[in-house]
PAVEX-275387 format. One line per 5 residues: for each residue x negated, z, y negated of N, C-alpha, C. Coordinates in pm, whole numbers, plus 50000, padded with zeros to 5 digits. Atoms other than C-alpha are relative to their C-alpha. Example, Ala and Ser with C-alpha at 12.3 -4.5 7.8 and 13.67 -1.06 7.14 Angstrom:
% residues 2
49911:50000:50119:48770:50780:50450:49910:50000:49880  50082:49994:50119:48633:50714:50106:50077:50073:49891
***
This chain:
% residues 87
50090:50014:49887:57303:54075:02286:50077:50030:50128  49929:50029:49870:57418:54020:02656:49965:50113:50066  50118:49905:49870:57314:54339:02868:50064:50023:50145  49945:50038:49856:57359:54286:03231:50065:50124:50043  49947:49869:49938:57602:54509:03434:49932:50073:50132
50094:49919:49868:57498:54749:03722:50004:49873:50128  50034:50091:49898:57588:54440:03948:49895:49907:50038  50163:50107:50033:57326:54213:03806:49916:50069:50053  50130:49933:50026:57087:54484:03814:49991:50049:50201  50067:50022:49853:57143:54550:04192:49969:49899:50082
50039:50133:49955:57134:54199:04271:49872:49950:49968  50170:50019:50037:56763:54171:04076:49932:50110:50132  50082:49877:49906:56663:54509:04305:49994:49937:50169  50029:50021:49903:56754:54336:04612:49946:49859:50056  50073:50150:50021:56621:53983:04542:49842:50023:50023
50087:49922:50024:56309:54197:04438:49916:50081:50130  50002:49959:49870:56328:54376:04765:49935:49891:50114  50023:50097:49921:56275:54057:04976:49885:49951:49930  50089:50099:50062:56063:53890:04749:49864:50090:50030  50132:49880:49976:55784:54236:04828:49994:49991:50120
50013:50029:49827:55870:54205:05185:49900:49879:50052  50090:50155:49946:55763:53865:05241:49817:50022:49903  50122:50029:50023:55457:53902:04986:49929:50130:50111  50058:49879:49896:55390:54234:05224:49969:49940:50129  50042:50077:49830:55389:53988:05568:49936:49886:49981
50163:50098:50026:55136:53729:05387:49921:50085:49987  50116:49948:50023:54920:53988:05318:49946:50079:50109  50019:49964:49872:54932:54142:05645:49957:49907:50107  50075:50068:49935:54874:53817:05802:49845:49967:49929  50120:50008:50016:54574:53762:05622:49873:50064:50027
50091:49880:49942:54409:54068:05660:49998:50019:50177  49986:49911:49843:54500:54116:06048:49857:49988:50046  50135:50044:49922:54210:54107:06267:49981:49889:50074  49928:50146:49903:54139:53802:06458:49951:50043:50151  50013:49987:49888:54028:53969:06770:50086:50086:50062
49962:49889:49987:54139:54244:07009:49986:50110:49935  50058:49881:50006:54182:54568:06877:50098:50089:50023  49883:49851:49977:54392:54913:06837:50077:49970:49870  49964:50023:50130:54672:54877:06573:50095:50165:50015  49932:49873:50009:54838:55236:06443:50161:49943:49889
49884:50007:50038:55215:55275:06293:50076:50055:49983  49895:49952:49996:55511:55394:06244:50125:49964:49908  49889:50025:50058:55858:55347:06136:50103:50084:49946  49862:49871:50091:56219:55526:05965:50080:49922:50038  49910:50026:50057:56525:55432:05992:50092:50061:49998
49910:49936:50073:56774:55562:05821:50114:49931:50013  49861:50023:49974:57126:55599:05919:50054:50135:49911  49980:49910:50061:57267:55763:05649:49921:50103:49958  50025:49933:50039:57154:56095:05559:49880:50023:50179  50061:49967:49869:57009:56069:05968:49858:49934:50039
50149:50082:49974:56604:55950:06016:49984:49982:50121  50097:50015:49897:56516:55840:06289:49826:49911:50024  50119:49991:50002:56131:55822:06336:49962:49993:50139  50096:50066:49851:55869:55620:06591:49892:49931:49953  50137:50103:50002:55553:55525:06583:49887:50034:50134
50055:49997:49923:55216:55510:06732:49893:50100:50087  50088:49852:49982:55007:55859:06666:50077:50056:49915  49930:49880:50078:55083:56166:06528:49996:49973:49838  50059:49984:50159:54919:56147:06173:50135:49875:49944  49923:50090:49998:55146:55794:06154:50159:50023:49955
49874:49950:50017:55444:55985:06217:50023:50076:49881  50031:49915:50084:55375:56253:06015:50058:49952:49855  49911:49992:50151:55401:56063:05691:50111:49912:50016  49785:50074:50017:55720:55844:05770:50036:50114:50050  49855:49909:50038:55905:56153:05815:49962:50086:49837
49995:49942:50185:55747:56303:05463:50054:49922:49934  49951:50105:50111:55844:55952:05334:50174:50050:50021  49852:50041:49994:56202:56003:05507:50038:50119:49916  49971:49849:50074:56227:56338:05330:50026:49977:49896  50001:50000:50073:56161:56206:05052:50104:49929:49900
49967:50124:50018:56369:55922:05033:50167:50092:50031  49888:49966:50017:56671:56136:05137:49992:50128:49893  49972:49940:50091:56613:56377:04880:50044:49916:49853  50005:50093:50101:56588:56085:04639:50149:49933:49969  49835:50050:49959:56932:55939:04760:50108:50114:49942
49923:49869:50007:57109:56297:04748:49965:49983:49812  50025:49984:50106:56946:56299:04371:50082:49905:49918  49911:50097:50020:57087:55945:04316:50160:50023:49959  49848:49999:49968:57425:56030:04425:50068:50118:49908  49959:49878:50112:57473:56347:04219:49964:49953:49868
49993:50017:50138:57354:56222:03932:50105:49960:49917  49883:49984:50132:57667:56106:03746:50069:50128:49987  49945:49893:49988:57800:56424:03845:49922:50088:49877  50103:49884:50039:57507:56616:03654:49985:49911:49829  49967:50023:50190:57518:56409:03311:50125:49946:49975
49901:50010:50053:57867:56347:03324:50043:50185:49906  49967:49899:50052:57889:56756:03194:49964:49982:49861
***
């Protein structure tokens, strides 16, 4: 049996990646509103181990930096891991 290498497998994750994006900005156009209104937000991005965080209210913010927290603890976890079952 053929079992794909880690390259395949990040090349499915980031195919995968796009392919959620785009179904994420049809489903956002569908739903939008069609009139005026108030829209709330916020963003991350991540430079390295560095977040930077913006949005539109507090609460907004709030959880993109719990997400960024989370997401660099997740990374840091990532990255050590061969370290931690190579013993």
């Amino acid at each position: 049996m053929n079992t794909p290498s880690i390259a395949d497998l990040g090349f499915l994750l980031i195919i995968f990646g796009f392919v959620l994006a785009v179904i994420a900005m049809v489903i956002m156009v569908v739903r939008s509103p069609r009139g005026p209104g108030s829209g709330r937000g916020a963003g991350i991005l991540l430079i390295g181990p560095i977040p930077i965080v913006f949005g539109t209210d507090k609460q907004s913010v709030k959880l993109v930096m719990i997400l960024a927290v989370v997401l660099i603890l997740l990374a840091l976890f990532v990255m050590l891991l061969p370290s931690l079952v190579g013993r």
